[in-house]
C-alpha positions in Angstrom: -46.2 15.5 -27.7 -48.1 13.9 -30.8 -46.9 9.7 -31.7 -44.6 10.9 -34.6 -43.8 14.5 -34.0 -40.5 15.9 -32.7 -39.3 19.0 -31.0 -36.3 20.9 -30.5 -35.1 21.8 -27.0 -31.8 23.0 -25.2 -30.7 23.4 -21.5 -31.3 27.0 -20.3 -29.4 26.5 -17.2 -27.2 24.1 -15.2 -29.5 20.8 -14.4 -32.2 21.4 -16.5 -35.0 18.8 -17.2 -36.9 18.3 -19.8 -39.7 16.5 -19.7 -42.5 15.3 -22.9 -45.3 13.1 -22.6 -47.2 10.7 -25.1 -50.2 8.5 -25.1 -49.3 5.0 -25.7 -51.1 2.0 -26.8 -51.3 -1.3 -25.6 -48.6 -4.0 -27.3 -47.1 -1.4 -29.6 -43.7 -0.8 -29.3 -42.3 2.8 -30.1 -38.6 4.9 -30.3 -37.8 7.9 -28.5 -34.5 9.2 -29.4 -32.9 12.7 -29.6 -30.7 14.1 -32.6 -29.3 17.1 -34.2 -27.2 17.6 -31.1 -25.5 20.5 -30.3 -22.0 20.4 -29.2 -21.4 20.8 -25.4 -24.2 18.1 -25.0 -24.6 14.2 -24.4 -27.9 13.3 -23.8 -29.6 11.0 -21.6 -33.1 9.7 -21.6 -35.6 8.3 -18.9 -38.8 6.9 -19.3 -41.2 6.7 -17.0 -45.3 5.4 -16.5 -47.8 7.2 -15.5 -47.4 6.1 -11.7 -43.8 7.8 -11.8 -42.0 4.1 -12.6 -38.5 3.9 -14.3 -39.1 1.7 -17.1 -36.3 2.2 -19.4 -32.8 4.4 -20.1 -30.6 5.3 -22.4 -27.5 7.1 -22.6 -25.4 6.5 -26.4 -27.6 4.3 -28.3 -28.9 7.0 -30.8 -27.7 7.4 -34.8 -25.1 10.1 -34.0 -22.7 10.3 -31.5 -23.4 11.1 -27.8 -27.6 11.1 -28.7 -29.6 8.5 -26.9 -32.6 6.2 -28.6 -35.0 4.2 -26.3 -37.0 1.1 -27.5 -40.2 0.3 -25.5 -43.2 -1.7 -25.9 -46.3 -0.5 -24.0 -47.9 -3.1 -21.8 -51.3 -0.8 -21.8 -53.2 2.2 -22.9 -52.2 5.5 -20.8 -49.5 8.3 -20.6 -45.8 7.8 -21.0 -43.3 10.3 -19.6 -39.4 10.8 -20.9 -37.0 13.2 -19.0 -34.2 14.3 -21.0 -31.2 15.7 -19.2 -27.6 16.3 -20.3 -25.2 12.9 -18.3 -23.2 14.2 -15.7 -25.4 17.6 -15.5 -22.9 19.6 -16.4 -23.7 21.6 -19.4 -26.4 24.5 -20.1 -26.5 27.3 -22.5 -25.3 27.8 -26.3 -24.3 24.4 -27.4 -27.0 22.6 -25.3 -30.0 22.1 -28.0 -31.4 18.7 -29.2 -34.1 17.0 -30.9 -36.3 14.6 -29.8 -38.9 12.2 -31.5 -41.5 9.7 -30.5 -42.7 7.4 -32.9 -43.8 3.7 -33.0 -41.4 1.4 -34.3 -42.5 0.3 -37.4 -43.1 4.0 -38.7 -40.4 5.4 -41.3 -40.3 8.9 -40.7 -38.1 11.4 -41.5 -36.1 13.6 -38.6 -35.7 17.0 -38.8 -32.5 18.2 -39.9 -30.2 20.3 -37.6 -31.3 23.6 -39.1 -35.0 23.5 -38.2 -36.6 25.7 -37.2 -36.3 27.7 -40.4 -39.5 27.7 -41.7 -39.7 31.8 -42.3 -37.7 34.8 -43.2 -38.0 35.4 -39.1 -36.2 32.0 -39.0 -33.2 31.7 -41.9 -30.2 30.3 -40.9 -27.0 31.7 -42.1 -25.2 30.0 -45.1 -21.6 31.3 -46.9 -20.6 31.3 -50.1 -18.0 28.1 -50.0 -20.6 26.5 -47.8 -22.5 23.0 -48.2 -25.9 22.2 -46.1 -27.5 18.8 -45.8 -31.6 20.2 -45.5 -34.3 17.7 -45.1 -38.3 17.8 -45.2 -39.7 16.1 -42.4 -43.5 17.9 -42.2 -45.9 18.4 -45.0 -45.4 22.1 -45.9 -41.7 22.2 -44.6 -39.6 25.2 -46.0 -35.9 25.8 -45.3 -34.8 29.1 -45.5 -31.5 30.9 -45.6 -29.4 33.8 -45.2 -26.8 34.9 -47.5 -24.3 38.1 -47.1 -23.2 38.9 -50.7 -21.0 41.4 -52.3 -22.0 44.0 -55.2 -20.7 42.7 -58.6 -19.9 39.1 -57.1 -21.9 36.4 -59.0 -23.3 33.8 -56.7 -24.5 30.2 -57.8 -26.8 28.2 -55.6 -27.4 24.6 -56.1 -29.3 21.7 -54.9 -27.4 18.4 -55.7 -27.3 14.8 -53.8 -31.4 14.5 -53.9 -33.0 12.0 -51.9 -34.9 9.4 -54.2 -38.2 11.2 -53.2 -36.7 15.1 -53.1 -37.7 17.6 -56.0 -36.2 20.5 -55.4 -38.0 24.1 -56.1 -35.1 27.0 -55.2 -36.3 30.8 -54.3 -34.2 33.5 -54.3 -34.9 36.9 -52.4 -34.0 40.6 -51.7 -34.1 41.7 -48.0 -37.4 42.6 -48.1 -38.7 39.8 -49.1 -39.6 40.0 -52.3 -38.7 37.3 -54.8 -36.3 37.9 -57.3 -35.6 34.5 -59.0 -36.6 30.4 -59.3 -35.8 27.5 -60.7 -37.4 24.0 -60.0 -35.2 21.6 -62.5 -32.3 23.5 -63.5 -29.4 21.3 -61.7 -27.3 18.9 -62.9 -29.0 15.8 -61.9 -32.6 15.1 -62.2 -35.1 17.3 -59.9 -32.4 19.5 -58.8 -32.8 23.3 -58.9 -29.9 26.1 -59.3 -29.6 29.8 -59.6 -27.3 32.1 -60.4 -27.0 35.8 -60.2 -24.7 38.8 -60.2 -25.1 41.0 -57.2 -26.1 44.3 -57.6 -25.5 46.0 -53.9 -24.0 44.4 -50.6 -26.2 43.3 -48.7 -28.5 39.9 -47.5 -30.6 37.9 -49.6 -32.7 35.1 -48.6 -33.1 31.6 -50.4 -35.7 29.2 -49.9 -36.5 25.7 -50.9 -39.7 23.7 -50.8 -40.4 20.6 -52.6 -42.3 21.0 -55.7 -45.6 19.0 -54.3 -45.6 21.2 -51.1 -47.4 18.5 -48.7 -44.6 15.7 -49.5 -42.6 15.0 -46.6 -40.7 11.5 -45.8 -37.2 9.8 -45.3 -36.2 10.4 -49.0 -36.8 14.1 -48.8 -33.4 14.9 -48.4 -31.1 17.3 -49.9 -27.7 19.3 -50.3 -27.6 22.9 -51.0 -24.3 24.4 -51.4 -23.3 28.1 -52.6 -20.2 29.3 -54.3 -18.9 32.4 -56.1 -18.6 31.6 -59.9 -15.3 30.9 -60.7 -14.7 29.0 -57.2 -15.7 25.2 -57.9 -16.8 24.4 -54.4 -20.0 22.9 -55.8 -19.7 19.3 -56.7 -22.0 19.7 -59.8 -21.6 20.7 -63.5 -21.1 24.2 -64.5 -25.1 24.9 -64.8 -27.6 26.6 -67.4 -31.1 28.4 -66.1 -33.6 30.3 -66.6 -34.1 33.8 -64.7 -35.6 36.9 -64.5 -36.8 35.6 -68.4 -33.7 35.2 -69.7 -31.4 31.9 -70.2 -28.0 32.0 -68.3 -25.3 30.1 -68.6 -22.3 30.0 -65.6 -19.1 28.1 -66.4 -16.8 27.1 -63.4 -14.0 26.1 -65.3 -11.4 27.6 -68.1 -11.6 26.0 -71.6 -14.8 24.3 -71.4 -17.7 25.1 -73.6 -21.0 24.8 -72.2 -23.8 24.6 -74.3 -27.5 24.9 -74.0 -29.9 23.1 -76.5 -33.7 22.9 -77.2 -34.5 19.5 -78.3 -37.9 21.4 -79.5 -36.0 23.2 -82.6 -33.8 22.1 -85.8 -34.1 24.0 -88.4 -32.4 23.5 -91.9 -32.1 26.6 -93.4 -33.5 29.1 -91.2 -32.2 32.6 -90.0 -32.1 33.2 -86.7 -31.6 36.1 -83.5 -31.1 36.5 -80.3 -29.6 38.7 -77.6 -26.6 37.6 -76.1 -25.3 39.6 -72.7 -21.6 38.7 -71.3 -23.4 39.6 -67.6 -19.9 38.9 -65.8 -16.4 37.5 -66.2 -13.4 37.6 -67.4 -13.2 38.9 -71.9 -11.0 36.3 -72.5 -13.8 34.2 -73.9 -16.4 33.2 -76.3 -20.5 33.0 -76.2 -22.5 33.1 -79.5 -24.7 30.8 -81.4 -25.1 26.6 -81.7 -26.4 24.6 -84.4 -26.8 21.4 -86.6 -26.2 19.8 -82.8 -26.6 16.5 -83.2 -24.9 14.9 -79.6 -22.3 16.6 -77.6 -19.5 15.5 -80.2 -21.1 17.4 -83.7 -22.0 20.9 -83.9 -21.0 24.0 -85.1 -20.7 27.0 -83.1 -20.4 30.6 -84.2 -19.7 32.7 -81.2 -18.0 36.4 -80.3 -15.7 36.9 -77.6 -15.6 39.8 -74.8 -12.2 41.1 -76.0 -13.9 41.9 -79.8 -13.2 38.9 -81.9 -16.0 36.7 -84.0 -14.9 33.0 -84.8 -16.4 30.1 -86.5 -15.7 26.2 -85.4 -17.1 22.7 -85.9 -16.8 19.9 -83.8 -17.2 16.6 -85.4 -17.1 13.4 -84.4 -15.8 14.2 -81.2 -12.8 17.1 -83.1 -12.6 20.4 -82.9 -11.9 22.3 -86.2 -11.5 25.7 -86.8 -13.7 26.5 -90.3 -12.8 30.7 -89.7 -10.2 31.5 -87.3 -11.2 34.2 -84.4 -10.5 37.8 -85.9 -11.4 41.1 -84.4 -14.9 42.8 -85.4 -15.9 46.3 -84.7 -19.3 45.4 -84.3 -18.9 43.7 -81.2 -19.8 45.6 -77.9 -16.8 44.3 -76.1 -17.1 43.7 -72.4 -20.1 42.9 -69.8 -22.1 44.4 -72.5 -25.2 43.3 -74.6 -24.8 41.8 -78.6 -27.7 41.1 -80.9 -26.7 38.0 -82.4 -28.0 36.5 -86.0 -27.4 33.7 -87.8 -28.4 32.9 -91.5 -27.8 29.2 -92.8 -28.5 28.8 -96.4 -27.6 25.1 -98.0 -24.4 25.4 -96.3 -23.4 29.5 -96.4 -23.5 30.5 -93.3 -23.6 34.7 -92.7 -23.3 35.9 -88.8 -24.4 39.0 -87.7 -23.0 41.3 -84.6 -25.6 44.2 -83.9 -26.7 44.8 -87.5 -23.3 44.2 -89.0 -21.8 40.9 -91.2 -19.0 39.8 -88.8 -18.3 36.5 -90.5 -19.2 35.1 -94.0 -18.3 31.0 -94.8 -19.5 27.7 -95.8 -19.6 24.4 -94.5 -21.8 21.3 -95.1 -21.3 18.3 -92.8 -24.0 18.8 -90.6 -26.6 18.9 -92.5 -29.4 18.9 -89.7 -29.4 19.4 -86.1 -30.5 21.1 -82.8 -29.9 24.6 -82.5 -28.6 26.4 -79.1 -26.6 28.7 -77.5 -22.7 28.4 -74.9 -20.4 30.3 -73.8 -16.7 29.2 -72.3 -13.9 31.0 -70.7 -10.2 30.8 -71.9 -8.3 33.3 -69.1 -10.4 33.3 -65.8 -13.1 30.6 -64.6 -16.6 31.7 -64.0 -18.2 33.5 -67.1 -21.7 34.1 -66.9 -23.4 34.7 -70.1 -27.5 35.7 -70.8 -30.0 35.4 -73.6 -33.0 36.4 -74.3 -35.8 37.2 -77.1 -34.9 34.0 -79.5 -36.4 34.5 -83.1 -35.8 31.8 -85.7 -37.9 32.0 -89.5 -38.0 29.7 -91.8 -35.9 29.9 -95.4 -39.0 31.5 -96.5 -38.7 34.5 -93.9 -41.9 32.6 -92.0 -41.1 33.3 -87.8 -41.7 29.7 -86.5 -40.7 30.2 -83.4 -39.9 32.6 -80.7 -38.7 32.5 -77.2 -38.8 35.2 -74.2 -37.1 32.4 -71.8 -40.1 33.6 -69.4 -40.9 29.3 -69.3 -39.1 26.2 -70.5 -41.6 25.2 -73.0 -38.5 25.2 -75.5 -37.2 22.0 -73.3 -33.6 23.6 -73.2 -31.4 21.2 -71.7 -27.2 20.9 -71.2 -24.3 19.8 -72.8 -20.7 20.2 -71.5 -17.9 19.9 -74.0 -14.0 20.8 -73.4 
């Protein structure tokens, strides 16, 4: 085997050897040690010259329990052997696999993790909704992919979260077939950190993968977890998340009365007018979704949202308050449900009109935010784990001017997150 490579082996039968050879150099010293061990194993590596001569062994000295690490400096050019066997040669079969590495000393490489290989479709390794993998990039070009059963009408998140210093993240999602479905490179909650999110349409598998987003980077920072939970069950450690998919821009909350907001630090309008479509995808009605504006931090906004169940409301939040400026009240206009609402807003020196599918829902005035970011959230009030889209944002000036419009296809709006309770 190649100075610096590893390979992944296991004992087919009962006193099994395994043997790898290296060419070493003269007066430089070099680590052989076995990982990612499987559990009916405890390794123990011999190293021999090319004569056949014992030179070193190991039985426990490696970074996990019961894996072995050998230290050697060559005294001259020529071929080194190591023989890997299991101590007590007992064990063979399922359970028996390892990893095993040669590199010199002073090299900082990065091991495989215990999933390799699953660098194809062919390759996946299973993952469950509730789940949390610890994935790694040890090659140039590594890819980690992974099966997932799902349920029709269950919504799935996916998220990569604890990132290496080095790792940047780039999340696929795919049917059984293999063709793609979704991405998202920097949609988690911390920097470089991907997530998806999706409501499931048929059981069946789907297949993630995740790369980093320069594809030749490999190294001991490349490291990452990737964990997967139904929405509404908070198994992930990280914020309830906001994406872009399948050109649209989703919003998943994980927890009851929390308001998650998305903003683009691109637009803030004065008086402006302004649509979009807004689509409770899944979750409970007990909600609201709708509209953000005059954001100016995550403590002053307004927000003028709907709710699943049919009611249209109108709020502030200011200096770190909520206030009610019109009280939630039932509209006919709303398309109540996981159904689809054009949304539009019209702010004029203060009077603010709100429209539900053609219709004024909500008529009322308020000045104390002058100026600000404009946006879109949703939050649950009954059952966690709402999941809310938009699409085809329109916004024209007080003159009736469109200055800008969005199809969420790209993030060239710089939409990031805000979380307020």
């Amino acid at each position: 085997m190649e100075v610096g490579s590893q390979q992944r082996h296991n004992l087919h039968v009962t006193g099994d050897r395994d043997w790898v050879a290296f060419q070493a150099e003269a007066g430089t010293e070099y680590v052989i040690e076995t990982f990612n061990l499987g559990e009916r194993i405890d390794t123990f590596l011999s190293l021999y010259d090319a004569e056949g001569r014992l030179m070193a062994t190991d039985d426990d000295l490696g970074a996990e329990p019961l894996a072995s690490r050998l230290f050697y400096e060559a005294g001259g050019d020529g071929t080194l052997y190591v023989m890997a066997q299991d101590l007590g040669d007992r064990e063979a079969g399922p359970g028996t696999e390892y990893w095993i590495s040669v590199r010199q000393a002073d090299a900082v490489v990065q091991l495989a993790d215990r999933y390799e290989p699953d660098d194809g479709i062919e390759d996946a390794t299973n993952i469950r909704a509730g789940d949390s993998q610890r994935h790694s990039m040890h090659i140039a070009g590594d890819q980690d992919w992974l099966s997932l059963e799902v349920e029709a009408g269950v919504t799935y998140v996916v998220a990569s979260h604890a990132l290496g210093e080095e790792m940047d993240t780039v999340l696929f999602l795919y049917d059984e077939s293999g063709q793609e479905w979704a991405r998202d490179d920097d949609g988690g909650d911390q920097p470089r950190a991907s997530r998806l999110s999706w409501r499931a349409e048929q059981t069946g598998t789907v297949y993630l993968m995740v790369q980093h987003h320069k594809e030749d980077s490999a190294g001991p920072e490349m490291v990452y977890d990737l964990s997967v939970c139904r929405a509404g069950e908070a198994t992930l450690s990280a914020l309830p998340g906001v994406h872009l998919a399948d050109g649209a821009y989703h919003i998943v909350t994980f927890d009851t009365y929390e308001f998650v907001v998305g903003v683009s630090e691109l637009l803030s309008p004065k008086d402006f007018a302004l649509e979009i479509e807004a689509e409770q995808v899944s979750g409970e009605d007990d909600n609201e979704y709708g509209l953000v504006y005059g954001y100016q931090d995550d403590d002053n906004y307004y927000e003028v949202a709907i709710s699943g169940d049919g009611y249209v409301g109108f709020f502030v939040k200011y200096r770190g308050r909520w206030e009610t400026i019109s009280p939630f009240r039932r509209s006919n206009a709303i398309n109540r449900g996981a159904s689809l609402n054009l949304l539009r807003l019209e702010v004029q020196r203060g009077l603010v009109s709100f429209y539900v599918n053609g219709q004024l829902a909500l008529q009322d005035f308020d000045t104390r935010l002058a100026e600000g970011l404009v946006g879109v959230g949703c939050g649950s009030f009954g059952q966690p784990g709402l999941h809310c889209a938009f699409d085809n944002l329109r916004i024209w000036d007080q003159e009736g001017g469109l200055v800008w419009q969005d199809d969420f296809e790209d993030n060239r709006g710089k939409w990031f997150q805000s979380t307020a309770p």
